[in-house]
N, CA, C and O atoms as CSV, one atom per row, in Angstrom:
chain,resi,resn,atom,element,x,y,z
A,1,UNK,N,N,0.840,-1.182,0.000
A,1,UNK,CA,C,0.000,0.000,0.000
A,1,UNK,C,C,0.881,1.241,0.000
A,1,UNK,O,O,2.060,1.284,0.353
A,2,UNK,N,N,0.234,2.108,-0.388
A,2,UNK,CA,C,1.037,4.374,-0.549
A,2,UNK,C,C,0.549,4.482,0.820
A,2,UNK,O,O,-0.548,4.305,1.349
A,3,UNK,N,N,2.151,4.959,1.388
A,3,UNK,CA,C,1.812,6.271,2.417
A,3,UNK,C,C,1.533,7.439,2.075
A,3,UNK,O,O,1.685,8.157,3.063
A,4,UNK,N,N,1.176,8.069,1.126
A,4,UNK,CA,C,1.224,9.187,0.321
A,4,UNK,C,C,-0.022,9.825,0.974
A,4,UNK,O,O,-0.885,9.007,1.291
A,5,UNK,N,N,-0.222,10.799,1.172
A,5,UNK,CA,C,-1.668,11.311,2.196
A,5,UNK,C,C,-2.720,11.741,1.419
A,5,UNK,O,O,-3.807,12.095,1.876
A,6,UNK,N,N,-2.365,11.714,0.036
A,6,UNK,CA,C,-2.934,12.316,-1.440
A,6,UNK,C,C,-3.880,10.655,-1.535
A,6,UNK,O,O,-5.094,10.539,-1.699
A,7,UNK,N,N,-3.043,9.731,-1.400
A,7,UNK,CA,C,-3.825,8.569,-1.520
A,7,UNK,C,C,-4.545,8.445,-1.503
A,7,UNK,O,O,-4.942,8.802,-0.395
A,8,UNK,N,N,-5.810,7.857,-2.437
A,8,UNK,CA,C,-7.303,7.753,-1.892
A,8,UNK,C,C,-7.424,5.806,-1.512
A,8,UNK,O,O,-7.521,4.908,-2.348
A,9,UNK,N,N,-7.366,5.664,0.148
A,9,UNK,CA,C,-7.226,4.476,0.183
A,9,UNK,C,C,-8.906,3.884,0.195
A,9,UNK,O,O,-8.952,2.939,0.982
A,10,UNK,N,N,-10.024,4.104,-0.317
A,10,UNK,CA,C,-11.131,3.350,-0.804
A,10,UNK,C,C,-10.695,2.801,-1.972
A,10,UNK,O,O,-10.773,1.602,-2.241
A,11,UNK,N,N,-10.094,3.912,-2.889
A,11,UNK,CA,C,-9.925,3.104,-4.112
A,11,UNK,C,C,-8.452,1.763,-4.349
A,11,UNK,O,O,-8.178,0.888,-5.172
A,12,UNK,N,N,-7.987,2.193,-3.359
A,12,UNK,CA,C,-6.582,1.219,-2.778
A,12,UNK,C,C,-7.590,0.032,-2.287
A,12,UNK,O,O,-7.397,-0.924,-3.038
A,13,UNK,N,N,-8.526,-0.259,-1.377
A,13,UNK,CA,C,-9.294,-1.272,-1.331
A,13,UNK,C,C,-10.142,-1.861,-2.173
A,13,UNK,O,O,-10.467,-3.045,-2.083
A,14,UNK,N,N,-10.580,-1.009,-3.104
A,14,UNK,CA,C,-11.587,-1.183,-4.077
A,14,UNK,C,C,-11.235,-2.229,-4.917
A,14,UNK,O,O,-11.601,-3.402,-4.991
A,15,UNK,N,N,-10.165,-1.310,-5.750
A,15,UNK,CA,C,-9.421,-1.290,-6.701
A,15,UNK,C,C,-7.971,-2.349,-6.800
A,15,UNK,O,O,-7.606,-2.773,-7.896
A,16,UNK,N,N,-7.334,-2.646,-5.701
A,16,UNK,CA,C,-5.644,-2.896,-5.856
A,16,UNK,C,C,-5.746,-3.869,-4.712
A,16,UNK,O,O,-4.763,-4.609,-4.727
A,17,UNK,N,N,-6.557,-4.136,-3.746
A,17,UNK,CA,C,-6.273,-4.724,-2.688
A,17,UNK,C,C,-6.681,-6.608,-3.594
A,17,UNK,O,O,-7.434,-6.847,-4.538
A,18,UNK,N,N,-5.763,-7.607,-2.734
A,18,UNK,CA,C,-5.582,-8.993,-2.991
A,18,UNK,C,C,-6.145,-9.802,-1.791
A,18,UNK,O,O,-6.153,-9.528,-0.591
A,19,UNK,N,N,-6.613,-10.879,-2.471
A,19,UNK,CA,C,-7.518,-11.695,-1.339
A,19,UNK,C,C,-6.427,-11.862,-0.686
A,19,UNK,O,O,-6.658,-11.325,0.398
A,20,UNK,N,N,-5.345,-12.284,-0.665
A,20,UNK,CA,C,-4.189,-12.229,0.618
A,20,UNK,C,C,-4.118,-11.208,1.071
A,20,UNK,O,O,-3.294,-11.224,1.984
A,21,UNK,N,N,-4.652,-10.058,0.897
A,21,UNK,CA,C,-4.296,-8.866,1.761
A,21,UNK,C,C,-5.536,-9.095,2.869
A,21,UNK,O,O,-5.115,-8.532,3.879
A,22,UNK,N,N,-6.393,-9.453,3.063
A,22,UNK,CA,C,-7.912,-9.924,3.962
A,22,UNK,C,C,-7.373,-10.974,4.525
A,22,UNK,O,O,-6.853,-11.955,3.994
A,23,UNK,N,N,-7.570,-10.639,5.966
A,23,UNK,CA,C,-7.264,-11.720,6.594
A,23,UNK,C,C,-8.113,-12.118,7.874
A,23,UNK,O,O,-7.911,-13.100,8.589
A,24,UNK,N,N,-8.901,-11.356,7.990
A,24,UNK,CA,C,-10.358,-11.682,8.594
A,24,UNK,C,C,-11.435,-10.899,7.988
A,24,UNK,O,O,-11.101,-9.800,7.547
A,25,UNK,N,N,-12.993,-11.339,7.847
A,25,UNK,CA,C,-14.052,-10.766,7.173
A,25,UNK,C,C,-15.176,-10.859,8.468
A,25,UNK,O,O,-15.094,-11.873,9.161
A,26,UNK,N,N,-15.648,-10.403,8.628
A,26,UNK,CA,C,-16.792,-10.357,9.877
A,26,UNK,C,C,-18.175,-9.943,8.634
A,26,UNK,O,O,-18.032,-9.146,7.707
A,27,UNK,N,N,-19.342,-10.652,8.914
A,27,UNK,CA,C,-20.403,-10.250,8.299
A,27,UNK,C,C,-21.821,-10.168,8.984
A,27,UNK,O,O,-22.663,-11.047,8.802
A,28,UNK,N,N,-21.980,-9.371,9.561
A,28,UNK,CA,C,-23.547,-9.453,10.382
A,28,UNK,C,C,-22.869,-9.534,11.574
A,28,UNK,O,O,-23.537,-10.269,12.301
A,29,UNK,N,N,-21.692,-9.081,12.258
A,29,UNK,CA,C,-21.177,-9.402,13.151
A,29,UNK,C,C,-20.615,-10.975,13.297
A,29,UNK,O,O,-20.177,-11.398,14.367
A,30,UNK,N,N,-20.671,-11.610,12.341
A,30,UNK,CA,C,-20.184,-12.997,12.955
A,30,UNK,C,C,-18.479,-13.308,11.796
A,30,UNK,O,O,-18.440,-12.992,10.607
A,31,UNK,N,N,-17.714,-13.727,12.287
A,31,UNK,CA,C,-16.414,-14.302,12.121
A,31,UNK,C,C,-16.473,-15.132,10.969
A,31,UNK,O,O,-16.740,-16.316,11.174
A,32,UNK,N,N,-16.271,-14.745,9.750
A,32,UNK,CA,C,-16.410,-15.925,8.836
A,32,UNK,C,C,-14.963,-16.259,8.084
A,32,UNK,O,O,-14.487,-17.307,7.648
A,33,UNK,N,N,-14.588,-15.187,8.122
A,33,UNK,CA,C,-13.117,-15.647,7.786
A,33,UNK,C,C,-11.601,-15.063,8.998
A,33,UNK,O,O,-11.544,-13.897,9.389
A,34,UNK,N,N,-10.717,-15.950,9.335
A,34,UNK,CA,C,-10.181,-15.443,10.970
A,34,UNK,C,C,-8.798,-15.923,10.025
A,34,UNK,O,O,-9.021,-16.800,9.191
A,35,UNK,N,N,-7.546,-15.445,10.112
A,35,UNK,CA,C,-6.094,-15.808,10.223
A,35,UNK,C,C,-5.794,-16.314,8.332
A,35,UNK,O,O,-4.846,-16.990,7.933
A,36,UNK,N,N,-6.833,-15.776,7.545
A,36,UNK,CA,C,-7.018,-16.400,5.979
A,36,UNK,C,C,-7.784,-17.708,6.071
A,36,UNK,O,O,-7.845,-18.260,4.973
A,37,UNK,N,N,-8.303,-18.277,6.912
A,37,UNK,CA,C,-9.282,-19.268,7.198
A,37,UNK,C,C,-10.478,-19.290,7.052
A,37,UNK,O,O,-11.197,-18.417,7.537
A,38,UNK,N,N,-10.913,-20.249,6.384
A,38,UNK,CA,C,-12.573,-20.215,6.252
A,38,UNK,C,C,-13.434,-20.266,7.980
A,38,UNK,O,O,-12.717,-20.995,8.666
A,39,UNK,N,N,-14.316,-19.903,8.606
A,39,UNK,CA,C,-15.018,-20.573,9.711
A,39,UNK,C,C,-15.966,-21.013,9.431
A,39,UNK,O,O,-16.367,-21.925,10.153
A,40,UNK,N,N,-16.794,-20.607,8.274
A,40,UNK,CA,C,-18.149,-21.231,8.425
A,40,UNK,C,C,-18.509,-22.626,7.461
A,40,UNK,O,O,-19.515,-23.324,7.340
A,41,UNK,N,N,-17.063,-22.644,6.813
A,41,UNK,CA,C,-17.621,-24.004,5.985
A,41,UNK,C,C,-16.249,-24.981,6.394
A,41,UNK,O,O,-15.125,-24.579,6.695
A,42,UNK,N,N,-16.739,-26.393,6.296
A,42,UNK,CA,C,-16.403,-27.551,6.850
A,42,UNK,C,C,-14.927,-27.684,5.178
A,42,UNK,O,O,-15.347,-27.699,4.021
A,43,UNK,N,N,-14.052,-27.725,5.351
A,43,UNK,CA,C,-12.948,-27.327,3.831
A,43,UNK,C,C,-12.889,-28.781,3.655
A,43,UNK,O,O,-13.235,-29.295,2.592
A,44,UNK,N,N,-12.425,-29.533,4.749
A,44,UNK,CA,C,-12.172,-30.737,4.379
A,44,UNK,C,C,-13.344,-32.130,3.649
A,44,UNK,O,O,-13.302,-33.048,2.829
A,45,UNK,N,N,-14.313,-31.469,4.630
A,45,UNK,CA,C,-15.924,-32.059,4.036
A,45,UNK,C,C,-16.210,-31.681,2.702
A,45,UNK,O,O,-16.761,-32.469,1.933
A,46,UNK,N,N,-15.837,-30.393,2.324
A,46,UNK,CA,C,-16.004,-29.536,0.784
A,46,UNK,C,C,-14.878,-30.411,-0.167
A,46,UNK,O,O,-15.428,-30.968,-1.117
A,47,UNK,N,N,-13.326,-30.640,-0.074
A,47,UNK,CA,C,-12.509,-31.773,-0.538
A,47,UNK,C,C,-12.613,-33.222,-0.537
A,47,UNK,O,O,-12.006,-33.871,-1.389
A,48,UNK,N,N,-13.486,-33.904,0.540
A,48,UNK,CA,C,-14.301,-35.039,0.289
A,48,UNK,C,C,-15.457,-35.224,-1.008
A,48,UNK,O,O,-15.323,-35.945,-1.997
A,49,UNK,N,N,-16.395,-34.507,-0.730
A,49,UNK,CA,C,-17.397,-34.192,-1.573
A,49,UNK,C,C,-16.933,-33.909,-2.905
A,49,UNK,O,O,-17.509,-34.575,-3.766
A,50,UNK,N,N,-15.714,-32.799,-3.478
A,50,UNK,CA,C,-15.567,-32.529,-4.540
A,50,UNK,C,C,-14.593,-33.858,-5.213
A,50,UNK,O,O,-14.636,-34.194,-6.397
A,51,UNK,N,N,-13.794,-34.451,-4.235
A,51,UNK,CA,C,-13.300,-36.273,-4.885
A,51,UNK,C,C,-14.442,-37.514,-4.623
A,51,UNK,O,O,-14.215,-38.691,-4.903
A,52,UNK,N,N,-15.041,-37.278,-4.344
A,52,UNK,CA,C,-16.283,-38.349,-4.148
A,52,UNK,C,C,-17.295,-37.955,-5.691
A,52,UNK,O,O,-18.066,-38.787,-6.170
A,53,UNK,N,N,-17.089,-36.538,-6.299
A,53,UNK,CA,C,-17.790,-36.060,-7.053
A,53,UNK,C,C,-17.298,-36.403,-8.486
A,53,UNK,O,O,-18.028,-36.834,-9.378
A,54,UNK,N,N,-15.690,-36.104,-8.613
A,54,UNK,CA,C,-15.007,-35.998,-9.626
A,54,UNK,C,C,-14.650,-38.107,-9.857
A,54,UNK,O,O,-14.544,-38.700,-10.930
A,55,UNK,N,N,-14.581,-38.543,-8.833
A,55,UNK,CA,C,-14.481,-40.214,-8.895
A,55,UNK,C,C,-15.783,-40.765,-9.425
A,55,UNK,O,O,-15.934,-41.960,-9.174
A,56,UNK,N,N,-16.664,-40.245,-10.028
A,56,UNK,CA,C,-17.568,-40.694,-10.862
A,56,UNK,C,C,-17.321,-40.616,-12.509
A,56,UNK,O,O,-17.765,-41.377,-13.368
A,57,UNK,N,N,-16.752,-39.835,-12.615
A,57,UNK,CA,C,-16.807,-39.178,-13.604
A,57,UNK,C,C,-17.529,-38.273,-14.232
A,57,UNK,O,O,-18.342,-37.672,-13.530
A,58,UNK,N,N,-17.475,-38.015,-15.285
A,58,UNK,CA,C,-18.124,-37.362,-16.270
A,58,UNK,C,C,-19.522,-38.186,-16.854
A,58,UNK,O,O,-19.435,-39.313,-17.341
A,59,UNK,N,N,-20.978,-37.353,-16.713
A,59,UNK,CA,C,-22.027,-38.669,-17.808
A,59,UNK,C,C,-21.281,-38.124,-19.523
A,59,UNK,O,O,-20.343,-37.383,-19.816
A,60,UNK,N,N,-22.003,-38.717,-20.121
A,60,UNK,CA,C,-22.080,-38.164,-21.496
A,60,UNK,C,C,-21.972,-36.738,-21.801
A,60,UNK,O,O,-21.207,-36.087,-22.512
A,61,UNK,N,N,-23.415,-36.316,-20.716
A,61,UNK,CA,C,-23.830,-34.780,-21.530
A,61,UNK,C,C,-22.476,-34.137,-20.868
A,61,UNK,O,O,-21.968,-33.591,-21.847
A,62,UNK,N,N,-21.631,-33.901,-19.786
A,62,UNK,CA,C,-21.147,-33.260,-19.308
A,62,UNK,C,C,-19.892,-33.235,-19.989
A,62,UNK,O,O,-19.308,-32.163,-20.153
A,63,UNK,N,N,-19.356,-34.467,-20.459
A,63,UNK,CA,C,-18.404,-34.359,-21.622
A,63,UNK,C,C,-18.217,-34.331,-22.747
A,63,UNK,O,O,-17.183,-34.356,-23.414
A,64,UNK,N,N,-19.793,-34.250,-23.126
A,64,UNK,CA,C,-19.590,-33.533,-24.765
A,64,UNK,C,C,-19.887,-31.930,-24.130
A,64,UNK,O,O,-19.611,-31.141,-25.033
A,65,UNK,N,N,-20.175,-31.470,-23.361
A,65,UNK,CA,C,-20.395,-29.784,-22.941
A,65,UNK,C,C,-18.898,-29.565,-22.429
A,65,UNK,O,O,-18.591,-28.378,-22.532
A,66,UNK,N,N,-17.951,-30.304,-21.944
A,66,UNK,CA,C,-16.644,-30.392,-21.604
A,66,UNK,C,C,-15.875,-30.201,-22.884
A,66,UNK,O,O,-14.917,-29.440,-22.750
A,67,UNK,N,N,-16.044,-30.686,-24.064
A,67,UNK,CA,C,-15.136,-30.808,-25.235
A,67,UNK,C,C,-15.973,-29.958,-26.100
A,67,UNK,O,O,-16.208,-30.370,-27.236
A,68,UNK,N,N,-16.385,-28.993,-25.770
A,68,UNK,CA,C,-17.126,-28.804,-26.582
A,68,UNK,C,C,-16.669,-27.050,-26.467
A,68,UNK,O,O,-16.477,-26.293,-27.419
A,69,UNK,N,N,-16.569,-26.705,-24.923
A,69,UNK,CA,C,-15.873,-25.645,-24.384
A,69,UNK,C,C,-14.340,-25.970,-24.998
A,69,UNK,O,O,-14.097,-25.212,-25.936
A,70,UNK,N,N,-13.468,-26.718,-24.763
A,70,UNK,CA,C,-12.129,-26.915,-24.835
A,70,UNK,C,C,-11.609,-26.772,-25.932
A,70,UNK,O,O,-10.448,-26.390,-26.077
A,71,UNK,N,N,-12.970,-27.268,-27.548
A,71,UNK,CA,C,-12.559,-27.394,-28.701
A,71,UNK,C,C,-13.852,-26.333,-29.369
A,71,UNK,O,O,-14.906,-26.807,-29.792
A,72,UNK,N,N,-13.576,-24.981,-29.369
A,72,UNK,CA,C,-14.157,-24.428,-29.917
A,72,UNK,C,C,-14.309,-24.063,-31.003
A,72,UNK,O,O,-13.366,-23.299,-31.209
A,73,UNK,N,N,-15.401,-24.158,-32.569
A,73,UNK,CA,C,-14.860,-24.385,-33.577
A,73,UNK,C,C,-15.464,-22.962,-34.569
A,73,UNK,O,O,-16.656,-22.699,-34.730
A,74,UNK,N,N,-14.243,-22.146,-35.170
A,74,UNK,CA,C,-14.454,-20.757,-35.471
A,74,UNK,C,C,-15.627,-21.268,-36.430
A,74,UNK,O,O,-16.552,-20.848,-35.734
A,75,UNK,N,N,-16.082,-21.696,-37.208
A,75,UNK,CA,C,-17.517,-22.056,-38.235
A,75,UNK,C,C,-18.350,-21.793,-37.385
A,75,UNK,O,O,-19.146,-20.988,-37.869
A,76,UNK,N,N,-18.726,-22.170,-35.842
A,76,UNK,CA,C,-19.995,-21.500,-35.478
A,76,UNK,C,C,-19.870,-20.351,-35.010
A,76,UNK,O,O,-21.023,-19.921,-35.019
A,77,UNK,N,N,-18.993,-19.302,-34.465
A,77,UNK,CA,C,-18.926,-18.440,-34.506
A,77,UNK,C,C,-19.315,-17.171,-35.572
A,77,UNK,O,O,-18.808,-17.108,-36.692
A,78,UNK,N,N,-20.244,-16.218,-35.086
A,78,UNK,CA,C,-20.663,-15.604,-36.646
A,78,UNK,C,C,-19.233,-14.530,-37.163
A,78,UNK,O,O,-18.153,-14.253,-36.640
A,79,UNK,N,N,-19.918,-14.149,-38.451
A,79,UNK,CA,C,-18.959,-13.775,-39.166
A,79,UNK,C,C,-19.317,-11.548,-38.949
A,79,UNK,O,O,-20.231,-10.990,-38.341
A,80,UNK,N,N,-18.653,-11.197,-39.399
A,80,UNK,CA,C,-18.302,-9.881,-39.296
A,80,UNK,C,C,-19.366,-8.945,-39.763
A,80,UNK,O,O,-19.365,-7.796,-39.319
A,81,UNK,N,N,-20.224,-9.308,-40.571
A,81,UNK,CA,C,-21.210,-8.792,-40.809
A,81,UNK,C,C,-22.573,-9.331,-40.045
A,81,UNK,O,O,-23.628,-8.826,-40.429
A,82,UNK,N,N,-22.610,-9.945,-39.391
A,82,UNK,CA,C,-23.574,-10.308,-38.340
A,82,UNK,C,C,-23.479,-9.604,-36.717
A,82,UNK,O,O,-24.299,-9.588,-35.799
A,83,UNK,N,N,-21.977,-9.005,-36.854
A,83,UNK,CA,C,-21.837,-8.452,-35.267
A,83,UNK,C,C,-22.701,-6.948,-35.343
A,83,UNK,O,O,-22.939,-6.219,-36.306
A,84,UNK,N,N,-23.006,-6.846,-34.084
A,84,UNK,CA,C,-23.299,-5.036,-34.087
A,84,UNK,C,C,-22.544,-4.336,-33.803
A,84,UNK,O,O,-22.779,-3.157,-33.539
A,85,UNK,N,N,-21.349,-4.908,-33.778
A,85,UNK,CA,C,-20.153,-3.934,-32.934
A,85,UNK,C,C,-19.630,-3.609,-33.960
A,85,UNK,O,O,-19.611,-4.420,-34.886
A,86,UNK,N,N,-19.031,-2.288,-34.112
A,86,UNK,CA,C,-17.705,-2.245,-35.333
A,86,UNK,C,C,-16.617,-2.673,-34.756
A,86,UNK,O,O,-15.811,-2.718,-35.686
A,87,UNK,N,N,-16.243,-2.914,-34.090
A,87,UNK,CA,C,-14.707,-3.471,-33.334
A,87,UNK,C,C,-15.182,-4.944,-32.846
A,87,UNK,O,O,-14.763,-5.622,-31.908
A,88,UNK,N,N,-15.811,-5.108,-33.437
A,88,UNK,CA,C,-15.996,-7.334,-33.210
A,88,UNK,C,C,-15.549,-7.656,-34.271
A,88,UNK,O,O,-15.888,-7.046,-35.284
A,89,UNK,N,N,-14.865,-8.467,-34.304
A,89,UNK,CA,C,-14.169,-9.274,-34.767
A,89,UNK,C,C,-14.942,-11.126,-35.048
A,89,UNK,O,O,-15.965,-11.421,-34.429
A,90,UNK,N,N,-14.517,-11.784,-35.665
A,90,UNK,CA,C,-15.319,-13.456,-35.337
A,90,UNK,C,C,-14.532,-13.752,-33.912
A,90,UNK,O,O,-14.995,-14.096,-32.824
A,91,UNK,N,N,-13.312,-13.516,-34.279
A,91,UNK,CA,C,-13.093,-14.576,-33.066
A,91,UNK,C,C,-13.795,-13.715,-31.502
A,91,UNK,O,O,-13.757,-14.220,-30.380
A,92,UNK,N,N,-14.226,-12.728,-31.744
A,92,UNK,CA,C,-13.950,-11.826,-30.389
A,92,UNK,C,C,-15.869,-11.793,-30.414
A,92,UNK,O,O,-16.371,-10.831,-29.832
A,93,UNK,N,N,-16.664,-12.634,-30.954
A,93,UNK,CA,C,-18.295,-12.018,-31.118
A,93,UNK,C,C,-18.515,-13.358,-30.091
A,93,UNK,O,O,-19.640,-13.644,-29.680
């Protein structure tokens, strides 16, 4: 952070501050985050659940919507005269 007294430190929080810079959050008065620690959710129960989740796998639909994101193919994307933007581009519509 500026020691500078000109500083406007809202926008230093707003703007520039990093979730490592928070190191406790209080909300409604209650403690939800203490020392960079979660309090109100169970982390290790949340890392069970998300390998109990991912050890299934994928069904079908989720991995053709998986490869489907990964392999995006410029033909469906429209072309330059279909955008409303003058600064769109295909790849960028």
């Amino acid at each position: 952070m500026n020691a500078d007294p000109e500083f406007d430190i809202a926008d230093a929080f707003v703007e520039r501050a990093m979730g490592a810079d928070v190191a406790t959050v209080v909300i409604g008065g209650k403690v939800v985050v203490e020392d960079h620690r979660p309090r109100t959710i169970d982390v290790e129960g949340l890392y069970r659940e998300v390998r109990a989740f991912c050890a299934k796998g994928l069904t079908p639909e989720q991995r053709a919507r998986a490869e489907f994101f990964r392999n995006p193919r410029i033909a469906d994307l429209p072309n330059s005269s279909e955008c409303s933007s003058s600064s769109c581009t295909p790849a960028r519509c």
